[in-house]
N, C-alpha and C positions, 0 to 999 in steps of 0.2 A: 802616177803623178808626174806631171813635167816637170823640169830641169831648168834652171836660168840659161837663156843659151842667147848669142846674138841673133839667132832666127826667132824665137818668140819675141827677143826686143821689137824684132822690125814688123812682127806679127801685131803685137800692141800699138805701135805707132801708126800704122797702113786703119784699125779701125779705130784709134784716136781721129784718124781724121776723116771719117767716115763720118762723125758727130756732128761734123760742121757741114760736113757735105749734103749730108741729109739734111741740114734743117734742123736737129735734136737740139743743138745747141749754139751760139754765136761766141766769135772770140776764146779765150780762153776758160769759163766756165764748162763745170760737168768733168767727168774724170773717168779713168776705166784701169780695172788690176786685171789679174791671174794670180792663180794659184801656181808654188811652184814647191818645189820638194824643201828647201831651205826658209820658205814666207810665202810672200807675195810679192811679186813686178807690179808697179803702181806710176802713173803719171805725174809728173814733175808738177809743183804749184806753180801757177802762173806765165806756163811758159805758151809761147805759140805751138802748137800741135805739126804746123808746116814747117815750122825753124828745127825740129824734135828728131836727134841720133840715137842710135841706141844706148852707146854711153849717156845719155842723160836720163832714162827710163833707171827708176827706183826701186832697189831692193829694199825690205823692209822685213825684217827676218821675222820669228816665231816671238821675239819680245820687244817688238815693236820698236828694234833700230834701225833706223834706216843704213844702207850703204850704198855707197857712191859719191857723186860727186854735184847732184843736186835735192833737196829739198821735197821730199814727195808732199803730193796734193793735201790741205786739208783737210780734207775728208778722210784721210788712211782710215782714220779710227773703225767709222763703221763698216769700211773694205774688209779690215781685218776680223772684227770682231764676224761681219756674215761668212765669210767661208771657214770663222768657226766653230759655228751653228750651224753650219751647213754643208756636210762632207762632200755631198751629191753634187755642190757648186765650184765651177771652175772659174767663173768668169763673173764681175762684179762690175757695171755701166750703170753711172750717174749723171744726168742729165736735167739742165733745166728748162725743157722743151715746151716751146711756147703756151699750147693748148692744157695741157699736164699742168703746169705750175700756174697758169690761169685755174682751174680748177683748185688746186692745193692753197691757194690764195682766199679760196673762200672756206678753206679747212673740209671740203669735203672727199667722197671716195668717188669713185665711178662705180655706180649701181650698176645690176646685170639690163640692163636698157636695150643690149643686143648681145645673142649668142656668143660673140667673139670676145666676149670680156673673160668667158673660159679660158681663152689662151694664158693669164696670168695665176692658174690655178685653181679657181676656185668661182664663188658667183657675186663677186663683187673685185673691185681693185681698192684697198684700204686707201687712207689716208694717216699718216704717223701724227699725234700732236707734235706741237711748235715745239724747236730747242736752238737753239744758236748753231749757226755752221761747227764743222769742227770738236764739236763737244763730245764729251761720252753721254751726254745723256740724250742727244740727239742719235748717238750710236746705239741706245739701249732701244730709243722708238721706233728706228730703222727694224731693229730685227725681231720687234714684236709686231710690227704692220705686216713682215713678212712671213710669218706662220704660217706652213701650210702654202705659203702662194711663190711667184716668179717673180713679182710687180709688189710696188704701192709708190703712191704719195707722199711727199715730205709736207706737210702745211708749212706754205708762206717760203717754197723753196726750190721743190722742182718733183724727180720724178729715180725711183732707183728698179735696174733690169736685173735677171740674176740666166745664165745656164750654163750650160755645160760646155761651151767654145767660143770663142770670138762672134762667128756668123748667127747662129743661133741666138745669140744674147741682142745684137743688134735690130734682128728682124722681129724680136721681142720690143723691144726699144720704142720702133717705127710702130708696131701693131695698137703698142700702147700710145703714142701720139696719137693715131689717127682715130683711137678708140674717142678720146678724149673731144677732140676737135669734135667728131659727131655728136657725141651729149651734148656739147658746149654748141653746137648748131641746133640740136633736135630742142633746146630747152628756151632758144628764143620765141619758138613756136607754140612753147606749151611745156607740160610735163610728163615727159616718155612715158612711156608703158614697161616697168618694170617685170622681166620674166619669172616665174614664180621657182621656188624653190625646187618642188620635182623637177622642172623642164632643164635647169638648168641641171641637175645630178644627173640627167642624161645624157646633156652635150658633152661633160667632162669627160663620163665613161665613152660618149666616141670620140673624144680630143685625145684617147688614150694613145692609137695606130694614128693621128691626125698628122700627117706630111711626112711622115717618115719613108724615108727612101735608101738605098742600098749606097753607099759614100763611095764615091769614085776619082777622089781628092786625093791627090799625091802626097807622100809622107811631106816633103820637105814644101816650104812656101817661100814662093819665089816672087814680092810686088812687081807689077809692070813699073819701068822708071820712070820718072816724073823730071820736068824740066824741073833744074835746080837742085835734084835732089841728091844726097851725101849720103842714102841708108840702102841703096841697091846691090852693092858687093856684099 
């Protein structure tokens, strides 16, 4: 397990702003933790992601106090409560990305419409019923939509990623945006052709070895600097 360290600060910050960069999210909404050996590192509420030091990135220990010197995101609740249902997860991305929460708006999931909805675990991407931002009891839907999966839905909200590193989670993220957009494209034209149960417990089984490659990534992470920016040393 990681360590709070000012290099994972600056590791959370580099794909806090990744959120916007991509398109996942605009402004300040959406949020992103790690697990760390003391809690969770979690993103300040309300703050700019480009204006964002490592001092201002939130610890929030094992009983949900926060320490430091800003306010972690609303959402901590269900950050915390999934990587405690969830050993196997390091990394916790919330987003309310346009296509995803278009969909979660109509309170539905993303059926298996195409192969690559595998990537969220399973053959479907859930959708969570309604709960207020913030709440535990939107915390308890959160990590009952994610049973068994990487992905789901919030209805009426947006979209939550889960895996094992910063990169990985992200490109989970984006996979699930674009999954979204497609249904939400294919369903103007009609109503897609849902894959059946067998075809999908196939793709899963070879989404097993699906992109896995040999990691040739340097222990330490070093962001390119950025005009303006105070998190590069």
């Amino acid at each position: 397990m990681m360590q709070d360290s000012p290099n994972l600060r600056r590791m959370l910050i580099h794909y806090a702003r990744q959120l916007t960069e991509t398109g996942l999210t605009r402004n300040t909404s959406g949020n992103l933790s790690h697990r760390v050996e003391t809690g969770m590192l979690v993103t300040p509420s309300g703050m700019d992601y480009a204006k964002l030091d490592p001092d201002d990135i939130v610890l929030v220990d094992h009983d949900g106090e926060p320490r430091g010197r800003r306010l972690p995101s609303s959402e901590w609740h269900f950050h915390q409560d999934i990587l405690r249902e969830r050993p196997e997860i390091e990394v916790v991305l919330h987003a309310h990305s346009p296509f995803a929460t278009s969909i979660a708006c109509l309170r539905q999931g993303i059926p298996a419409f195409h192969y690559m909805v595998a990537v969220a675990g399973g053959d479907d991407i859930r959708c969570s019923p309604y709960a207020t931002f913030g709440t535990a009891e939107l915390s308890r839907h959160a990590v009952q939509a994610l049973a068994g999966r990487k992905a789901c839905l919030l209805a009426n909200h947006g979209m939550i990623a889960l895996g094992s590193d910063f990169e990985v989670t992200l490109k989970l993220a984006v996979e699930v945006e674009t999954l979204a957009e497609m249904y939400w494209r294919a369903r103007q034209m009609g109503e897609p052709v849902i894959l059946d149960h067998a075809e999908m417990a196939r793709v899963i089984e070879k989404f097993r070895d699906y992109g896995k490659q040999p990691s040739l990534e340097p222990d330490g992470f070093v962001p390119k600097p950025e005009s303006g920016s105070n998190y590069t040393k």
